[in-house]
N, C-alpha and C positions, 0 to 999 in steps of 0.2 A: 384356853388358848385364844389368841386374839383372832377377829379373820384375815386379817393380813399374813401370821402365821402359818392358818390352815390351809391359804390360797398358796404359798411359798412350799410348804408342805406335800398339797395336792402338786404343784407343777414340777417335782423335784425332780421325775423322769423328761421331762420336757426339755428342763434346763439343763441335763447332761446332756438331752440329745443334742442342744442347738447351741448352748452356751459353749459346751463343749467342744463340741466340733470346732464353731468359730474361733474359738482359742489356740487351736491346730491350727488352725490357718493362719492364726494372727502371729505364730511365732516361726511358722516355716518361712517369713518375708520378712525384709528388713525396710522396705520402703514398699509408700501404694503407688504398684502401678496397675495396668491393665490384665496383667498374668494374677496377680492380688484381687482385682474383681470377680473376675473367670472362675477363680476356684472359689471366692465365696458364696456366688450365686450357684453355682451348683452345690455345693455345703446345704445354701439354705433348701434348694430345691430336695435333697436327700433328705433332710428332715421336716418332710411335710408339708412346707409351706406352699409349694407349687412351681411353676414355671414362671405362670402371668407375677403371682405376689412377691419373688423373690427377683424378677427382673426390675418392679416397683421399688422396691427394697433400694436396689443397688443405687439403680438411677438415682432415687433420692438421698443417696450415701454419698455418690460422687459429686451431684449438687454442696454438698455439706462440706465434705474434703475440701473442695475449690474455691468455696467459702471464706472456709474458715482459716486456709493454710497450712491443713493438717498435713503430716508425712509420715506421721511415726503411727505403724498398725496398730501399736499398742492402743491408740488414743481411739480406737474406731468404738468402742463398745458402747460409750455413753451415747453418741450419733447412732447407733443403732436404737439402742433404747430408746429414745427420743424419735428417731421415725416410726417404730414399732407402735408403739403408742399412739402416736398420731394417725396411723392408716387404724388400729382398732378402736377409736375414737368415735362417738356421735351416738346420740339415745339411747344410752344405755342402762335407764331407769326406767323402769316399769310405770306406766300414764296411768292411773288409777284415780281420776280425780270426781268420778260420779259418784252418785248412792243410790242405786248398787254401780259398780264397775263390772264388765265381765272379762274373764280371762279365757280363751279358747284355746286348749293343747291339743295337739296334733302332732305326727311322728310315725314311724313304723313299730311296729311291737317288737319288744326286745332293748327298745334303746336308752328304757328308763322312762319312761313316759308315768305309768301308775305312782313310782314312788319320788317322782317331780312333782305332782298335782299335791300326794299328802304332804310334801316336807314343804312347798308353797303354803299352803293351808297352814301348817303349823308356824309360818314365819307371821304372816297377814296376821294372826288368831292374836299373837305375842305381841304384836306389834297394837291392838286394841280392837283390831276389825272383827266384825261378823261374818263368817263366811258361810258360802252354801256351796255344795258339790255336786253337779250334776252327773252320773254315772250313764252317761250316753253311748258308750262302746257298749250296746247290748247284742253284740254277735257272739260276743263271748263268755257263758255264763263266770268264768274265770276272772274274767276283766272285772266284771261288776263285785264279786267277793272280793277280788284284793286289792280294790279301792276301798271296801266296806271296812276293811282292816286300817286300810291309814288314817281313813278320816277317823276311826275311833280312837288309834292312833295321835291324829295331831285334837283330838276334842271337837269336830267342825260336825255341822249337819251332813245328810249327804240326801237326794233327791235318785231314787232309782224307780225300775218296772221291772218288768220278769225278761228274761235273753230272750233275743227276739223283737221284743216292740221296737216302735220308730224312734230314731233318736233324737228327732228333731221335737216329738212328743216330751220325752224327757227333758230336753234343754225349754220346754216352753210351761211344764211343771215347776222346773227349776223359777226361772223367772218370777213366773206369778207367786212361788214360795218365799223367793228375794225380797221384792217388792211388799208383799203380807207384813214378812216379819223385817222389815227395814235391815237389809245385810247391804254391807259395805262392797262385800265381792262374789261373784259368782263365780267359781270356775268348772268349765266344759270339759269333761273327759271325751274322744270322738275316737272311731274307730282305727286299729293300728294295722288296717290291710295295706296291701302295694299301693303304694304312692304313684303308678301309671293308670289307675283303673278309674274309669269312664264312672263308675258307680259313688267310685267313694269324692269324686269332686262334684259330682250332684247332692252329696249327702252334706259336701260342706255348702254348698250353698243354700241348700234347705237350712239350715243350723243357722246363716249368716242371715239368712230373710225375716227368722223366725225373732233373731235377735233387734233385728233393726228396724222391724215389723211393732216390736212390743215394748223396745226400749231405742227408741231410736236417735237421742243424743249423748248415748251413753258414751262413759272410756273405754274401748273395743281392744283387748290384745290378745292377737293371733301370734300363740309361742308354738317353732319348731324344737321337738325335742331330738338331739342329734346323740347320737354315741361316739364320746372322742374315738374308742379304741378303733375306730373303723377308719381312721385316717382320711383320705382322701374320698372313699366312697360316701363319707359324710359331707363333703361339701357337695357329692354328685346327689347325694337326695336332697339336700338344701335347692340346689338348683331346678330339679323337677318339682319338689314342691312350690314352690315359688311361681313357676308355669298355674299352681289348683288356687292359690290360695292367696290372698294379701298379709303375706308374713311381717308381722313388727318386727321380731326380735328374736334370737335362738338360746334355747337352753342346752347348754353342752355338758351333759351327764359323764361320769365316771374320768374324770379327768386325773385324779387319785392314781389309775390302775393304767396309764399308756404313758408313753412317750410322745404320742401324738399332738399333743395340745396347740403346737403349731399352727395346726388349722381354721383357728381362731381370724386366723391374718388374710389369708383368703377368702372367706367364708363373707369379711367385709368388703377387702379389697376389691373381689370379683365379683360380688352380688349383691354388696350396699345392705347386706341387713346386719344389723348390729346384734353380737350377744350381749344378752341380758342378764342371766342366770348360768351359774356354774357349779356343777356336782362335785366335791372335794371329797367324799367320806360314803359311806353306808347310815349312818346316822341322820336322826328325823332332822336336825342344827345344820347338815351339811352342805342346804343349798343355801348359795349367798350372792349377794349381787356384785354383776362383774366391773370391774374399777380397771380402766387402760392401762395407768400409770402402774398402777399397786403389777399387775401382770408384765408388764416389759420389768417393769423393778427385779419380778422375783423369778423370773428367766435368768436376767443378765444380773443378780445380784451376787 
């Protein structure tokens, strides 16, 4: 299966929620007028998209209609597409252009965070890189075995200590292992406590010193791991982490299993960070990088 398939595939709850909807809308009106925006911005706000992204939405629909000459609702879906894609638009390729690169995840536990670090690893490995995994979430003896299982999993090293040590200890083993054996990528597992705590933004900035301290022109990516299923409260941790951390990029796990997917659009809209990565599947193949156009495509396809 292609990944355009799997991405189509993955969003197929998504696209009932919001394709569908809008299609309700688009045929309960026979002309756009302002009673026609009314209830599509609320459509899009019911399906997750938000208040602020689907006020965006509109506005930049009504721009397009006034444009273009549009009248006929049917005509609206390609202009949505076409906006849609464009607010999810910008950086949304992974920078990796040192030797070593490192990659820093972060997220709450639960959201996919451990089997995003292995199916990462397993793409980077396929793709000809070296990687190294630094197993830095040592609060949790758990955390460090079931990373120990993916890297064996996707074939990659993995650099850990016993539950308990400093983790910024570990990401600075990591390092000097990178560096030793010439790997392409290094990626950071970090701890997946509450994202309010005073402890765990000191931990990431020890992690951030240690990196910049020992590789300090490296390509630096800090990935949020977000759970679509969690709709809206996933853009509310995107936004408090965002407060600890200099986020590049979000990985949006389990997209396969919600309806939610929608959230993609605020997540940029309202916070300027682009997703990167996106979890389609339970399988090691099913993280893949995220492509704007190909996502509004298989929404409104």
């Amino acid at each position: 299966m292609g990944l355009f398939e799997k991405l189509k595939n993955g969003l197929k709850n998504t696209k009932d929620a919001i394709s569908g909807k809008i299609e309700s809308v688009i045929n309960s009106f026979t002309k756009i007028d302002e009673d026609f925006f009314e209830e599509l911005e609320e459509t899009l706000i019911l399906s997750d998209i938000g208040a602020a992204a689907s006020a965006a939405i509109c506005e930049s629909l009504r721009a397009e209609v006034k444009k273009n000459g549009v009248t006929d609702p049917t005509q609206i879906k390609d202009l949505l597409k076409k906006i849609i894609a464009d607010i999810v638009e910008g950086d949304n390729t992974l920078k990796l252009d040192t030797t070593p690169s490192v990659v820093l995840v972060i997220g709450v536990n639960g959201a996919g965070k451990t089997t995003t670090i292995g199916k990462l690893a397993y793409n980077l490995k396929n793709e000809g890189k070296r990687v190294i995994v630094a197993a830095a979430d040592t609060f949790r003896a758990a955390a460090i075995e079931q990373l120990n299982v993916w890297t064996d999993r996707a074939g990659v090293e993995i650099i850990k200590h016993a539950e308990g040590a400093d983790p910024a200890a570990v990401v600075f083993d990591a390092i000097k292992a990178g560096v030793a054996r010439k790997a392409d990528v290094i990626i950071c597992d970090t701890a997946g406590r509450l994202h309010n705590k005073k402890n765990l933004m000191d931990e990431l900035k020890k992690i951030a010193r240690i990196i910049s301290g020992n590789l300090p022109n490296c390509s630096l990516e800090t990935l949020l791991v977000l759970d679509a299923t969690t709709g809206q409260n996933a853009v509310n941790q995107a936004r408090l982490f965002k407060e600890t951390a200099d986020i590049t990029g979000i990985v949006l796990t389990k997209l396969d299993g919600t309806a939610k997917g929608g959230i993609i659009i605020p997540i940029k809209q309202e916070l300027g960070i682009p997703v990167k990565l996106v979890g389609v599947g339970e399988k090691i193949d099913d993280l893949q990088e995220f492509v704007p156009r190909d996502y509004a495509e298989a929404i409104f396809s």
